[in-house]
C-alpha positions in Angstrom: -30.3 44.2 -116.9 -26.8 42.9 -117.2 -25.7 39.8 -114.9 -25.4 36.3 -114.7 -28.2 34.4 -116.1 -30.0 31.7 -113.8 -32.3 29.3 -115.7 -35.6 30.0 -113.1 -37.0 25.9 -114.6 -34.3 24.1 -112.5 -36.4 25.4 -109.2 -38.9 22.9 -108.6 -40.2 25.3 -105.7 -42.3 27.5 -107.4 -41.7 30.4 -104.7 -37.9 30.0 -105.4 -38.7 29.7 -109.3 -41.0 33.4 -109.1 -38.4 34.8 -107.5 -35.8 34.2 -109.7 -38.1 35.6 -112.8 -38.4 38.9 -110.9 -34.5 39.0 -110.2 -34.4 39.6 -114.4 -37.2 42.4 -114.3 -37.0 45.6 -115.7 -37.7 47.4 -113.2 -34.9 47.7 -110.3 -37.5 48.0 -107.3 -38.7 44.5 -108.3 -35.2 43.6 -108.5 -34.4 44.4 -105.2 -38.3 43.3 -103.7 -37.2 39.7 -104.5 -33.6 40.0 -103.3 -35.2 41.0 -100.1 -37.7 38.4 -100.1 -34.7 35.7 -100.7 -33.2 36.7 -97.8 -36.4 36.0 -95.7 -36.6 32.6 -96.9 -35.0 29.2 -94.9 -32.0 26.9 -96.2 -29.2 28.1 -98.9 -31.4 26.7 -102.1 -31.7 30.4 -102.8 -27.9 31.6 -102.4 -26.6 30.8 -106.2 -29.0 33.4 -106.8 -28.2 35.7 -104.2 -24.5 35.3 -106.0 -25.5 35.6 -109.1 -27.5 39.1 -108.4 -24.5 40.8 -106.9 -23.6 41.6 -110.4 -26.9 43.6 -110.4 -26.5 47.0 -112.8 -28.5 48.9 -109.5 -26.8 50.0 -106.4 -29.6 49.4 -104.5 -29.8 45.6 -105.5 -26.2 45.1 -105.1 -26.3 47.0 -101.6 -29.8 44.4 -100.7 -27.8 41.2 -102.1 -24.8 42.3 -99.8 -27.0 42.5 -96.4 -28.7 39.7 -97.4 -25.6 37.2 -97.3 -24.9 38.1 -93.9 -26.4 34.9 -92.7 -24.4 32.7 -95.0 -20.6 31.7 -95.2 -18.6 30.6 -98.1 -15.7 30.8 -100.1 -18.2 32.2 -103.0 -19.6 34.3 -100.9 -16.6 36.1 -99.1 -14.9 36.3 -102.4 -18.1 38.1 -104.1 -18.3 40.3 -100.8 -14.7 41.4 -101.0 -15.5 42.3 -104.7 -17.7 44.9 -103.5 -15.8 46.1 -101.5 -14.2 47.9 -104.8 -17.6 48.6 -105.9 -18.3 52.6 -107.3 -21.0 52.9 -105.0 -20.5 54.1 -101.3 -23.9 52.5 -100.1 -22.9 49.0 -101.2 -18.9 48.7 -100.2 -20.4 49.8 -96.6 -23.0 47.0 -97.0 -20.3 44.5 -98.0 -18.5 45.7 -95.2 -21.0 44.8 -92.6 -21.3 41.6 -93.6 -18.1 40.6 -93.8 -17.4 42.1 -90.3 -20.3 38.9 -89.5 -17.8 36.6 -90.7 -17.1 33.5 -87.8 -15.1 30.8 -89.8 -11.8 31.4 -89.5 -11.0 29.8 -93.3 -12.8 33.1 -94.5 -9.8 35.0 -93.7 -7.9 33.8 -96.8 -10.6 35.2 -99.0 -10.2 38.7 -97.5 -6.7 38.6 -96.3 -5.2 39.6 -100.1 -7.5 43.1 -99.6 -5.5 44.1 -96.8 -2.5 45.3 -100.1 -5.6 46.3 -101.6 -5.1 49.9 -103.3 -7.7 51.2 -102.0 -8.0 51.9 -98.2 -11.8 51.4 -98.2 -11.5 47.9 -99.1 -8.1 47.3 -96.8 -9.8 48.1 -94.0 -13.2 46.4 -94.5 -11.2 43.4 -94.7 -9.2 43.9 -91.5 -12.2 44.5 -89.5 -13.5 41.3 -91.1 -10.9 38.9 -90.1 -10.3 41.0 -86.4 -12.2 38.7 -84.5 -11.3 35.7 -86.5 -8.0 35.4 -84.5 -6.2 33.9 -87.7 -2.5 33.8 -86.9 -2.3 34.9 -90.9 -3.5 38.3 -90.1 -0.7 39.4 -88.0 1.8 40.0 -90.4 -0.5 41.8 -92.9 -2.3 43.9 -90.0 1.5 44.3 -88.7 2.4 46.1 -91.6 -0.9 47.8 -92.0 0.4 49.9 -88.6 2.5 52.1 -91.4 -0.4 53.2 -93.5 -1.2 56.0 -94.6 -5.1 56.4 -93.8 -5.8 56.4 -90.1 -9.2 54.0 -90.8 -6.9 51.1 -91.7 -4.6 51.7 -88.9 -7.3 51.8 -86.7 -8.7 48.2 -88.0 -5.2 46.7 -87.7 -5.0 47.9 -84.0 -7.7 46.3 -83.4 -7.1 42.6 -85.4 -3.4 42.8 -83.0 -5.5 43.4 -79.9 -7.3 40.5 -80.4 -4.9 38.2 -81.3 -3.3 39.3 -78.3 0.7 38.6 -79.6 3.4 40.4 -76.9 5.6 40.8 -80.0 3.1 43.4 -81.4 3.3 45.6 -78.1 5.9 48.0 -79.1 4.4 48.8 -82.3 1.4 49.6 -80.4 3.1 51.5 -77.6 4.3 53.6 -80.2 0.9 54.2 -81.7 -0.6 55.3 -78.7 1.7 57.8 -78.0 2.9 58.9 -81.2 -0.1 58.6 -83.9 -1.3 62.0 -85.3 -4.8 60.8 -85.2 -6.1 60.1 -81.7 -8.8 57.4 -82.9 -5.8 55.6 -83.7 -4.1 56.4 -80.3 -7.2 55.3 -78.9 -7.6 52.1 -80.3 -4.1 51.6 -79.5 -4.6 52.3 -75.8 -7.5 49.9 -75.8 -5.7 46.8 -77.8 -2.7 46.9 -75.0 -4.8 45.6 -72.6 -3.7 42.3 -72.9 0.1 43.0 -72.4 -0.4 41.9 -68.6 3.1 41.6 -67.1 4.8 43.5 -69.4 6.4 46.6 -67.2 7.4 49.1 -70.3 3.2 49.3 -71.2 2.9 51.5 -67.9 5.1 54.3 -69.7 2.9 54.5 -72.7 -0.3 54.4 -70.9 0.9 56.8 -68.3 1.5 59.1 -71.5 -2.0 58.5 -73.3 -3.4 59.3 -69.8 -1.9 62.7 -70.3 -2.8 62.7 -74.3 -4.8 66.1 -75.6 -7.8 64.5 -76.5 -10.2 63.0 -74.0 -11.1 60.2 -76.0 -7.0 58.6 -75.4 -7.2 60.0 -71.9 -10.3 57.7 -70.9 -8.9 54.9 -72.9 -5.6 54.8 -70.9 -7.7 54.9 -68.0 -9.6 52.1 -68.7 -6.6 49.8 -69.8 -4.8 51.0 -66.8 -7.4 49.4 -64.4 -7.7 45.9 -66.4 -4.0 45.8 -66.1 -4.6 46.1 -62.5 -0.6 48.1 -62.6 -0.6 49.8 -59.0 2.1 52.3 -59.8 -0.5 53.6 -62.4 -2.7 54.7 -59.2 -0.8 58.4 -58.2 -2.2 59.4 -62.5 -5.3 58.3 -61.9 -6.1 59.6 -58.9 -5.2 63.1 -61.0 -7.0 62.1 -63.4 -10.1 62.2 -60.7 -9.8 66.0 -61.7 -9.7 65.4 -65.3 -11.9 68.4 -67.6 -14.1 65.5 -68.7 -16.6 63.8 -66.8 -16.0 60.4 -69.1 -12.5 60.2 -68.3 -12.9 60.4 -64.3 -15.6 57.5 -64.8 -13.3 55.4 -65.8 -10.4 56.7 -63.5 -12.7 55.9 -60.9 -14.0 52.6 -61.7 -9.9 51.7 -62.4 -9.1 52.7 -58.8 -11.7 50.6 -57.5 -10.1 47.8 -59.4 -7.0 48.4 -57.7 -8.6 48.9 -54.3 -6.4 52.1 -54.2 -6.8 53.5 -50.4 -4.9 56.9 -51.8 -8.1 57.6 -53.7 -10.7 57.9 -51.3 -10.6 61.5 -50.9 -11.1 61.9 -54.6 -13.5 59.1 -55.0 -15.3 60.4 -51.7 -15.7 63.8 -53.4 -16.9 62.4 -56.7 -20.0 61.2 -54.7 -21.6 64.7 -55.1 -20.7 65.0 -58.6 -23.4 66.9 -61.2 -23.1 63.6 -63.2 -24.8 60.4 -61.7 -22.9 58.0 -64.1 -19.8 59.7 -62.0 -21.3 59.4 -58.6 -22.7 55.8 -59.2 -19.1 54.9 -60.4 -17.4 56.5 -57.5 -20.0 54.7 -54.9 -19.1 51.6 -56.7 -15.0 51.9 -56.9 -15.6 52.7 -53.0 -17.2 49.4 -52.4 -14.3 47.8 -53.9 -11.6 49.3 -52.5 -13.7 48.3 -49.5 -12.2 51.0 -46.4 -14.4 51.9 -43.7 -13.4 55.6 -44.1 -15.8 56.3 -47.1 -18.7 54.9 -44.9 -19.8 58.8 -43.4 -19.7 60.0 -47.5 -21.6 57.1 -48.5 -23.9 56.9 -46.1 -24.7 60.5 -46.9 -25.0 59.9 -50.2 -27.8 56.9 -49.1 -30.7 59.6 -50.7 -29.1 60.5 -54.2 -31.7 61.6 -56.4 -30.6 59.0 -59.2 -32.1 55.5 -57.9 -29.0 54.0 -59.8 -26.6 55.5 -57.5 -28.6 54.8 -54.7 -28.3 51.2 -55.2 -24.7 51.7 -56.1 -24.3 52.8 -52.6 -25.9 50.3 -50.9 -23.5 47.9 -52.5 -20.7 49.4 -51.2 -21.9 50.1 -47.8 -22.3 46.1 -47.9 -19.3 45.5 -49.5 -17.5 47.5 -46.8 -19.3 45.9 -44.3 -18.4 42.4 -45.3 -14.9 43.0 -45.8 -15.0 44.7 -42.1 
C-alpha cells in the first residue's frame, strides 16, 4: 500500500495502536474496516491517521476517510478534503463533497475558496456549496464571477452562496439569471436566492417573468419568492397561476396569496378546496384562513368532511381564523 507512514508505537492506547497496524494491511477491506472503526471512536487522537489514510491507493478507503472527517474541522483537514475533490474516482470527490458541504467555521472558506478557479467544475462547485452557508464576505466576488460559467452545477452553487449572503448588489445578476439562463435549475435557484431583495421594486419584473417560465420547476419557485416578498402587485399572476398545468405550482400560488391576504383570490382559492390533490386543498383551506374573509366560510364549511384528515384540520383553522378576525 502506498501512503504516509504512521509509527503505530507512539499510541499508548492499544485500540488506537491496532488500528493503525490494520490501516497498512494488505488487504483493502481491512483497510477501510479500521477507517470506519476510527470514525466511531471519541476525541481527535485518531485524526493524524484519518489524514494520513486519505492517500490510501483504494477508492473505497479514500471515499471511507472522506465521510469520516465530517465530524472534524481543520485547516489539515479542509485542505486534504479539497484535494479530493480532484481525485479520479467519482465515489470519493462526491464523498469529499459532502463533507465539506458540513463545514461551520467560517475560517474554512480560505481553504476551499482557491477551488472556486479550479479547472475542473466538479471541484468549483463542491467548494461553493461548501462555503454557501458560511456567509464569508470572501465568497462573493469569486461566486460573483462564478455566475459566467460555463457548467450549469457551478452556477447553480454560486446562486445559492449570493442568496445567502443576501448582498442587493448581486440582484441584477440574479434577475438576469432567472430570466435568462438556458438551464432552468439555474433559473430556479435564481428565483429562490432573490428572496431577500425585500424592497427592491425591479425584482417584481423578473419574478413576474419566471412565473411565466416553461418549466414548472421556475414557475413554482417564482411563486414562492413572490409570497415571502409579500409584493401585492404580484397578486393578479398568481391568482392565474391558481390555473397553473401543475398541481406544485398552484400550492404555492395558493399558500403566497394567503400571505398577502389577497381578497381577489377567493374564488380561486375557494375552488381549489375540491381539488383531486389534498396537498392543494389543505393549502387552499389554509391561505383562506389567512386572508381571513367571511365569504369562504359556506366553501369551507363544506369542505368540514374532506376525506384527508390533514385538510380537515386545515379547515378548521381557517374557519377559526375567520372567526377571530370577524
Amino acid at each position: 500500500m502506498q501512503g504516509h507512514t504512521v509509527t503505530t508505537d507512539l499510541y499508548d492506547d492499544p485500540d488506537l495502536a491496532e488500528l493503525a497496524e490494520r490501516l497498512h494491511d494488505d488487504d483493502a477491506t481491512v483497510r477501510r474496516i479500521a477507517v470506519l472503526a476510527l470514525a466511531d471512536l471519541d476525541g481527535d487522537d485518531h485524526v493524524p491517521l484519518l489524514l494520513a489514510a486519505l492517500d490510501d491507493d483504494a477508492a473505497t478507503v479514500r471515499a471511507a476517510v472522506a465521510q469520516a472527517l465530517e465530524a472534524f474541522e481543520s485547516p489539515d483537514i479542509v485542505r486534504g478534503l479539497a484535494r479530493l475533490l480532484a481525485d479520479d474516482d467519482a465515489g470519493v470527490r462526491a464523498a469529499a463533497a459532502r463533507s465539506l458541504s458540513e463545514l461551520k467555521l467560517p475560517e474554512s472558506a480560505q481553504e476551499l475558496l482557491p477551488f472556486v478557479a479550479s479547472g475542473d467544475s466538479f471541484a468549483r462547485a463542491a467548494a461553493l456549496r461548501g462555503v454557501r452557508e458560511l456567509r464569508v464576505p470572501g465568497s462573493f466576488a469569486p461566486a460573483l464571477a462564478a455566475l459566467g460559467d460555463a457548467e450549469p452545477l457551478v452556477r447553480r452553487e454560486a446562486v445559492a452562496v449570493l442568496g445567502y449572503l443576501k448582498r442587493l448588489d448581486a440582484v441584477d445578476a440574479l434577475k438576469r439569471l432567472a430570466v435568462h439562463d438556458p438551464e432552468p435549475e439555474v433559473r430556479r435557484a435564481a428565483a429562490g436566492a432573490l428572496g431577500f431583495a425585500d424592497g427592491v421594486p425591479a425584482v417584481l419584473a423578473a419574478l413576474l417573468a419566471a412565473l411565466s417560465d416553461t418549466a414548472w420547476q421556475v414557475r413554482e419557485e417564482a411563486a414562492t419568492t413572490l409570497g415571502k416578498l409579500r409584493l401585492a402587485d404580484a397578486a393578479p399572476a398568481l391568482i392565474a397561476a391558481l390555473d397553473d398545468a401543475y398541481w406544485q405550482v398552484r400550492l404555492r400560488a395558493a399558500r403566497s396569496l394567503g400571505r398577502l391576504r389577497s381578497r381577489d383570490a377567493l374564488p380561486g382559492l375557494t375552488a381549489a378546496l375540491t381539488h383531486a390533490i389534498s396537498n392543494l386543498r389543505k393549502e387552499a383551506a389554509l391561505a383562506l384562513g389567512e386572508i381571513g374573509s367571511a365569504a369562504a366560510l359556506p366553501a369551507l364549511r363544506a369542505a368540514e368532511s374532506d376525506a384527508d384528515p390533514e385538510v380537515r384540520k386545515s379547515v378548521r383553522l381557517a374557519i377559526q381564523q375567520i372567526g377571530t378576525a370577524a
